[in-house]
DOKOL-220069 format. One record per residue (C-alpha): residue number from 0; chain; x, y, z. Coordinates in pm, whole numbers. Example, Ala and Ser with C-alpha at 12.3 -4.5 7.8 and 13.67 -1.06 7.14 Angstrom:
@num:0, chaine:A, u:1230, v:-450, w:780
@num:1, chaine:A, u:1367, v:-106, w:714
end
This chain:
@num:0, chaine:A, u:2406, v:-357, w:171
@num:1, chaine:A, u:2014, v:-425, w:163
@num:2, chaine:A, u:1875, v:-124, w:-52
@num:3, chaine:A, u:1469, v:-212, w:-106
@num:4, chaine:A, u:1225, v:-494, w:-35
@num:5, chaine:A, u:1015, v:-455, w:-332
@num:6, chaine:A, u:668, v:-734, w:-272
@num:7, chaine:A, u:463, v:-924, w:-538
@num:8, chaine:A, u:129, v:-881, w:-516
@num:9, chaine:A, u:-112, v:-1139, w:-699
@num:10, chaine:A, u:-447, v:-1045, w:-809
@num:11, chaine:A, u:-692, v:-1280, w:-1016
@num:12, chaine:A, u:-653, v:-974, w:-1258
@num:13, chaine:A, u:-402, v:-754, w:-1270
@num:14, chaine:A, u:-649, v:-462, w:-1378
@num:15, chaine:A, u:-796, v:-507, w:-987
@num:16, chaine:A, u:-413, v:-400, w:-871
@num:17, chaine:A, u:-352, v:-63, w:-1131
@num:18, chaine:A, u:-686, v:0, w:-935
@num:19, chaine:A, u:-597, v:25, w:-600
@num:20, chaine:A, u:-228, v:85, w:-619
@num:21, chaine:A, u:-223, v:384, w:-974
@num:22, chaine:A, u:-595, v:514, w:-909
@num:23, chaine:A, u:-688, v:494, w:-563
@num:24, chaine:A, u:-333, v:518, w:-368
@num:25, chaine:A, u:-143, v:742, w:-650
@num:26, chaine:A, u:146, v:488, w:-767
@num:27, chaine:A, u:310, v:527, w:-1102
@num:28, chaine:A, u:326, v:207, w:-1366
@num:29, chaine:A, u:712, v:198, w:-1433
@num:30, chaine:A, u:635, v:-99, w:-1658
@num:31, chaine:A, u:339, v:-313, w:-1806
@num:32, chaine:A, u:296, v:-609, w:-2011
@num:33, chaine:A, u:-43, v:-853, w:-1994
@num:34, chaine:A, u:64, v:-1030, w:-1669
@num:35, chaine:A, u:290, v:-783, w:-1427
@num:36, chaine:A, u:340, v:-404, w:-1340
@num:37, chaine:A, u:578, v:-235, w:-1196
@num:38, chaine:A, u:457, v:47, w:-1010
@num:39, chaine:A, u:643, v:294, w:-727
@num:40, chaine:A, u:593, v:612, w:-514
@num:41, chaine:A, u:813, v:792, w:-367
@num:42, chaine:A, u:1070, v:486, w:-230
@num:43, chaine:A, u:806, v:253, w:-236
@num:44, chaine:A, u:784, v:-14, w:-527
@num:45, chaine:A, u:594, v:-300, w:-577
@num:46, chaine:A, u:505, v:-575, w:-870
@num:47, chaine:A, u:125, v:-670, w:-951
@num:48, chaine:A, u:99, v:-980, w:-1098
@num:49, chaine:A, u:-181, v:-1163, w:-1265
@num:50, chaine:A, u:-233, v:-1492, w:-1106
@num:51, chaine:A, u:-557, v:-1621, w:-1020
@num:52, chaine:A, u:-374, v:-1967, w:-871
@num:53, chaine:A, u:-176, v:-1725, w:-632
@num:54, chaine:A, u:-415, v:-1469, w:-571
@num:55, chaine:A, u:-627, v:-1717, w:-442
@num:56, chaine:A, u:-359, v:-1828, w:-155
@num:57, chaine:A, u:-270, v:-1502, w:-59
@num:58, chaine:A, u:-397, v:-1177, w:39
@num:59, chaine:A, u:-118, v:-954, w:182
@num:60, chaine:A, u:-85, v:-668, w:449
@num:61, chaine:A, u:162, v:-399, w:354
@num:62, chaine:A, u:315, v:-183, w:497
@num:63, chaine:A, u:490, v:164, w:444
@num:64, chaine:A, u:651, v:412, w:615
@num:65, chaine:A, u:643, v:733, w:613
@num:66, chaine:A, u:734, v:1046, w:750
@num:67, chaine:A, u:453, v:1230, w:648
@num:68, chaine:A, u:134, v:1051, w:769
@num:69, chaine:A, u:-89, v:1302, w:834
@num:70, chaine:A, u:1, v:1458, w:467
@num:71, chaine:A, u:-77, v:1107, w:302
@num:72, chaine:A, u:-439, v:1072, w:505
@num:73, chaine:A, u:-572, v:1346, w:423
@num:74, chaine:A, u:-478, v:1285, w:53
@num:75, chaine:A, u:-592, v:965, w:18
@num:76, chaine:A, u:-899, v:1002, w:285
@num:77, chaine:A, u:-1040, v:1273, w:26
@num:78, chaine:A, u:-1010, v:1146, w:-343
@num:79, chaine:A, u:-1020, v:739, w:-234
@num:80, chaine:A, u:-1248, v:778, w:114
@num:81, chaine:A, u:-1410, v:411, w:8
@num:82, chaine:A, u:-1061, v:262, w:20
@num:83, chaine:A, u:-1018, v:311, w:393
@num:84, chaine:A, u:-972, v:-18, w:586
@num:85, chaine:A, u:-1248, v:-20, w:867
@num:86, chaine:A, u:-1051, v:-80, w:1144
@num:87, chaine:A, u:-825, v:204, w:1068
@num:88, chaine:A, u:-1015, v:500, w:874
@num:89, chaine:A, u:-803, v:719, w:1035
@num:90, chaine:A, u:-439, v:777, w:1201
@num:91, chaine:A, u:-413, v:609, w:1547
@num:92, chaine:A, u:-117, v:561, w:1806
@num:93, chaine:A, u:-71, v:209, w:1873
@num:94, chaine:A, u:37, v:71, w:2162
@num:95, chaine:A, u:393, v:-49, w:1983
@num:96, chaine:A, u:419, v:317, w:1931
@num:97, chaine:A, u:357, v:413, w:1544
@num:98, chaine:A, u:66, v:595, w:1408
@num:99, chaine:A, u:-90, v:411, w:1149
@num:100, chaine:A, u:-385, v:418, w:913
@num:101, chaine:A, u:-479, v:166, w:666
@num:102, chaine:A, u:-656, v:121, w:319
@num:103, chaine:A, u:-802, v:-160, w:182
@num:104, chaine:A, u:-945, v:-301, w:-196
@num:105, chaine:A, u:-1188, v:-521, w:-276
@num:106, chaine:A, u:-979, v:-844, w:-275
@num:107, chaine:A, u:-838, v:-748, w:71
@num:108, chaine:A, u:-511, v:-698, w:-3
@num:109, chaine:A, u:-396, v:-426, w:254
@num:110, chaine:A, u:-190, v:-173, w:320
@num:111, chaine:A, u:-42, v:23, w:593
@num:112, chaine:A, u:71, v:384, w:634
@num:113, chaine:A, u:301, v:388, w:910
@num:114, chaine:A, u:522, v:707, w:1089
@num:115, chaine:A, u:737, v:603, w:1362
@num:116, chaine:A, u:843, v:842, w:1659
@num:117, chaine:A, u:1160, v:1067, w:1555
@num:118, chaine:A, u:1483, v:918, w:1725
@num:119, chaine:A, u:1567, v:1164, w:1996
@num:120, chaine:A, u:1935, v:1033, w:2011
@num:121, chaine:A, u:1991, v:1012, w:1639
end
């Protein structure tokens, strides 16, 4: 059975990542060392890694979903408001039907808040 997808996320300097992910979006560091971190909220997990070679061929989108999305906007639109991607400072229906928002760093890695419709017939 599939459990988690847990991403790597390259950054010319890993510093750039505890930035974004710890400060400005409110993960915890599970682990550390001079090249990787481990960091998670809630279910969601991740690994930083420093790699200027990789980080240079790849800025991801993320995404997460939630159930609380209106909870996690106005948390993060208050302590991190310059973080907000854009093109989606704030929670939208789109037309595949989630509501979304998005934040953004200054390499352009990004990442998605996402709440899907409940399931009526679940």
């Amino acid at each position: 059975m599939f459990k988690n997808l847990i991403p790597k996320v390259f950054y010319d300097h890993l510093q750039e990542g505890i930035e974004f992910f710890v400060d400005g979006l409110g993960f915890a560091v599970l682990y550390r060392d001079d090249d990787m971190a481990v960091i998670a909220r809630d279910g969601a997990k991740a690994y930083l890694v420093e790699s200027p070679e990789f980080a240079a061929k790849d800025r991801p989108e993320l995404s997460i979903d939630t159930d609380d999305l209106d909870g996690i906007f106005q948390e993060l639109s208050q302590r991190v408001p310059h973080l907000l991607h854009p093109n989606g400072n704030r929670p939208q229906l789109k037309p595949w039907g989630s509501r979304e928002f998005a934040m953004l760093d200054k390499t352009t890695v990004c990442v998605i808040f996402r709440e899907w419709p409940e399931d009526k017939n679940s």
